[in-house]
C-alpha positions in Angstrom: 23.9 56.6 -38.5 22.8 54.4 -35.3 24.8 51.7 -34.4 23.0 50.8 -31.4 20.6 48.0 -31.0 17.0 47.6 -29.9 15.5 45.2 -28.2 11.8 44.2 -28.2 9.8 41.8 -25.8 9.7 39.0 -27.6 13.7 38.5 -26.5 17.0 39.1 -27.0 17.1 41.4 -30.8 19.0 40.3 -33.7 22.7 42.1 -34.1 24.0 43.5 -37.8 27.5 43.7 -38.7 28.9 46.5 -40.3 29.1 44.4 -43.9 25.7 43.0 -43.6 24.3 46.7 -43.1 26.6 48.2 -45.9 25.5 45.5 -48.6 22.0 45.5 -47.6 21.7 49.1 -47.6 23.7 49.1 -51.3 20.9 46.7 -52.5 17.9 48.4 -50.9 18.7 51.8 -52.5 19.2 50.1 -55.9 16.1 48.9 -55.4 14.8 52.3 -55.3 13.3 52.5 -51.2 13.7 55.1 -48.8 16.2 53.6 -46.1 15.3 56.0 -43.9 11.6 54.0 -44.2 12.3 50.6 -45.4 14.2 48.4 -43.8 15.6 44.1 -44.5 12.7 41.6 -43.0 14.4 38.8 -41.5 12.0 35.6 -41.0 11.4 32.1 -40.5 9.5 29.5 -42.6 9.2 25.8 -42.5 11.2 24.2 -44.9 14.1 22.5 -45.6 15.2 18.6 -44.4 16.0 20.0 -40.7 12.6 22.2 -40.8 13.3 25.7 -40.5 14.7 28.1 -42.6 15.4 31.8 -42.6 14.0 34.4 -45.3 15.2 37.9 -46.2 13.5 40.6 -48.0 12.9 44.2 -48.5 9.7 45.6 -47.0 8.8 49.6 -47.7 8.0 49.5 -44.2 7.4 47.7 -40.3 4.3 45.9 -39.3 3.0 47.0 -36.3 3.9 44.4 -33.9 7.6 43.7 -35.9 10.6 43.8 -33.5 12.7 46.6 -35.4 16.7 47.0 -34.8 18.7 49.6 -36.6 22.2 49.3 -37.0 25.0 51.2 -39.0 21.9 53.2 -40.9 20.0 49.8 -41.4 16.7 48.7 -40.3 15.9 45.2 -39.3 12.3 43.8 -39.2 11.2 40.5 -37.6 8.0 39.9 -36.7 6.6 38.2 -33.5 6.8 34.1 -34.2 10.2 34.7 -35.7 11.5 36.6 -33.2 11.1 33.5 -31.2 13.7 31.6 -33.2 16.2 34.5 -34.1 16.2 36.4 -31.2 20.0 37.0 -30.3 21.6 36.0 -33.3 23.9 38.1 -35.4 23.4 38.4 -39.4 26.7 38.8 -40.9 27.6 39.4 -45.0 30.4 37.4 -46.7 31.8 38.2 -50.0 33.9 35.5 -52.3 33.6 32.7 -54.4 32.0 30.7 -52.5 29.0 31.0 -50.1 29.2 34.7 -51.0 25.6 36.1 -49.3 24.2 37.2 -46.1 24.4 34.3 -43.6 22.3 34.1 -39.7 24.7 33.0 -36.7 22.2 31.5 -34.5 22.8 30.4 -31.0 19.1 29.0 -30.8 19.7 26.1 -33.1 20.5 22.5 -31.9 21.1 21.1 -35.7 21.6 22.2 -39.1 21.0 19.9 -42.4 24.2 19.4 -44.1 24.0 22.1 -46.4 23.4 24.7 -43.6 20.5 25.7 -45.2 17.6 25.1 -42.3 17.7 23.9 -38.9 16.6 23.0 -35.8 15.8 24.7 -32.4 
């Protein structure tokens, strides 16, 4: 498994901890995909009250121009525009009660809403 990063020219690439890649991996293969092919798109869309917000799904495979980073066996795709906003931030996993999920440290945003569920750049 890679743990090394790669980094596109749209900027700085995202970073994957080891939990993130363990439970994302877990969920793609129960979802019946090739990890070796498919990989966890991270983007962003307007919405929310600070006006952006992140979205994470499984894609079968890249788009051409998608920034790809692989890291402990997972493959990360963000596509141009995004890139622009995630570029350098980390995307961790927590487990629990509360605010269980997979959650984007960010050093590109200036303000969150209160929930911490969009922001600002």
């Amino acid at each position: 498994m890679s743990t090394e990063s790669a980094e596109s020219d749209a900027g700085t690439a995202v970073t994957v901890t080891r939990e993130a890649a363990a439970e994302a991996l877990d969920l793609i293969e129960s979802e019946g995909l090739d990890t070796d092919v498919a990989g966890l798109r991270l983007f962003v869309q307007q919405g929310g009250c600070a006006g952006l917000s992140y979205g994470m799904r499984f894609d079968t495979e890249p788009e051409s121009d998608d920034a790809i980073v692989e890291q402990h066996g997972l493959r990360v795709f963000v596509d141009p525009a995004s890139q622009n906003y995630v570029g350098g931030s980390t995307l961790r996993y927590e487990g629990g009660l509360q605010g269980a999920g997979f959650h984007v440290e960010n050093p590109n945003v200036v303000s969150e809403c209160g929930c911490g569920e969009s922001f600002r750049t």
